[in-house]
C-alpha atoms as one frame of an Amber mdcrd trajectory, in Angstrom:
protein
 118.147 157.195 170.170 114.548 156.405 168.965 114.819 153.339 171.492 115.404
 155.296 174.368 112.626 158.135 173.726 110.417 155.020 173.150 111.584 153.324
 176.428 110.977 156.580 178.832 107.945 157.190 177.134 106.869 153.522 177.908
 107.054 154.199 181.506 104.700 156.601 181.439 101.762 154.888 179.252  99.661
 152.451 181.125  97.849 149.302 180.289  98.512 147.546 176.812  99.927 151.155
 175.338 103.512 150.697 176.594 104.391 147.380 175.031 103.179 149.056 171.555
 105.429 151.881 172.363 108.597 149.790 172.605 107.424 147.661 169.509 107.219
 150.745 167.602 110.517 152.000 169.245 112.114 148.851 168.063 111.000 149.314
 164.466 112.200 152.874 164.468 115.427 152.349 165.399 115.872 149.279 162.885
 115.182 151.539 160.152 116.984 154.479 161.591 119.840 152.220 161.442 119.197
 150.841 157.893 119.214 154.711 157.022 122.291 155.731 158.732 124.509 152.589
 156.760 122.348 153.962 153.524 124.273 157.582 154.150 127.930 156.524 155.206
 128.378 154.345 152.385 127.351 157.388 149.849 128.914 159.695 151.673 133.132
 157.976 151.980 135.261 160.240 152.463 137.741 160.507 149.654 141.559 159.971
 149.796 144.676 159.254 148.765 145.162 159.998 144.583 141.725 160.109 143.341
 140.878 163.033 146.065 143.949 165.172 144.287 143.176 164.785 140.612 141.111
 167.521 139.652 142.661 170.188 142.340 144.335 173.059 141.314 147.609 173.850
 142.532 150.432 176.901 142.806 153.575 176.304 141.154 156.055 176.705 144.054
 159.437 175.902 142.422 159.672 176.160 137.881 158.120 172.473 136.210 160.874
 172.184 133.433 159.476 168.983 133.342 159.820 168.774 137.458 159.031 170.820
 139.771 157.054 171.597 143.528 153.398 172.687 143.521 151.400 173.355 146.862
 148.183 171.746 146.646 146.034 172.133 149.697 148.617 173.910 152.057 150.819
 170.656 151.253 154.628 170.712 149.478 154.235 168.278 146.301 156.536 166.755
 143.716 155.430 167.576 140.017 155.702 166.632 136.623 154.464 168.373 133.747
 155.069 168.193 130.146 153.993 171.894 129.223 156.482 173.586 132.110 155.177
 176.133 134.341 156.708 178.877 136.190 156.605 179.865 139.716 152.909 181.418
 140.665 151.466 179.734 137.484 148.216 177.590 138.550 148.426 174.015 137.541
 145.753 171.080 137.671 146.439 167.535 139.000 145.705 164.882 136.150 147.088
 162.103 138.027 149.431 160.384 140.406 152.892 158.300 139.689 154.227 157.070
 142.813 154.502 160.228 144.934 154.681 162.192 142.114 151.802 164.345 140.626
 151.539 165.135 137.141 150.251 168.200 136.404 148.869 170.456 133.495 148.706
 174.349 133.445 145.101 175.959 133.626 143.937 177.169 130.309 141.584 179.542
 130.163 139.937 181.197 133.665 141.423 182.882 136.111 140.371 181.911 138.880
 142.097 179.008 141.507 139.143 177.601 143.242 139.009 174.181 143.069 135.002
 173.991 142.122 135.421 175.821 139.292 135.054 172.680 136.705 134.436 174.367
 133.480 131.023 176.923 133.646 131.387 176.452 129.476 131.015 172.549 129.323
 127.973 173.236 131.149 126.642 175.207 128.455 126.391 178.324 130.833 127.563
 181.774 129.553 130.537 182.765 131.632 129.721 186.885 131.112 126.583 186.406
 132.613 127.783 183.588 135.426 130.707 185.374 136.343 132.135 184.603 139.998
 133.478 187.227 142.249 135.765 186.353 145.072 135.253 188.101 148.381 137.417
 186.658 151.433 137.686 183.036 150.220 133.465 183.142 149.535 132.018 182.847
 145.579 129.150 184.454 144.867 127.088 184.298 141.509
């Protein structure tokens, strides 16, 4: 894109000026390109088992040890040693085959899948406390 701005405005320069606009259009894309490989390779997407573990999930059908959770509008297969009934809120600890296993949630309330434990961050959870208002969190 920096090419092309450099390119029209090239046209328009006179005398020596246009040939050190396209140099410098040249450069600019280079590193506009060296920036944009910089930002998709932090920012992969995420998939497959490591993007579940970690999400909470609704207990759709009792885990006496297997069960159904829905985790992210999708119908899973569950295992969990603890059980959990029907509504209960689990979390994913990992995958076996298609399976998940699961754990129940100990402790908060709440099903959003940020919340990552407020009290191993050292914060006090009285004073930090989240209220939900149409799917939004605020502090």
């Amino acid at each position: 894109m920096v090419l092309l701005l450099a390119i029209a405005l090239a046209l328009f320069v006179p005398g020596p000026w246009n040939l050190l606009v396209l140099i410098g259009g040249v450069f600019a894309e280079i590193g506009e390109v060296i920036w944009g490989r910089r930002l998709a390779r932090r920012w992969r997407p995420k998939t497959g088992a490591e993007a579940m573990v970690g999400k909470r999930a609704q207990v759709s059908s009792p885990l006496n040890p297997t069960g159904q959770v829905h985790v992210n509008g999708e119908l899973w297969e569950a295992r969990s040693t603890a059980g959990a009934d029907v509504g209960d809120t689990v979390v994913v600890r990992g995958m076996e085959g298609l399976t998940l296993v699961v754990e129940p949630v100990t402790g908060g309330s709440s099903s959003h899948s940020d919340d990552v434990g407020a009290d191993s961050l050292g914060f006090a959870q009285a004073e930090y406390e989240r209220k939900e208002t149409n799917g939004d969190y605020k502090l």
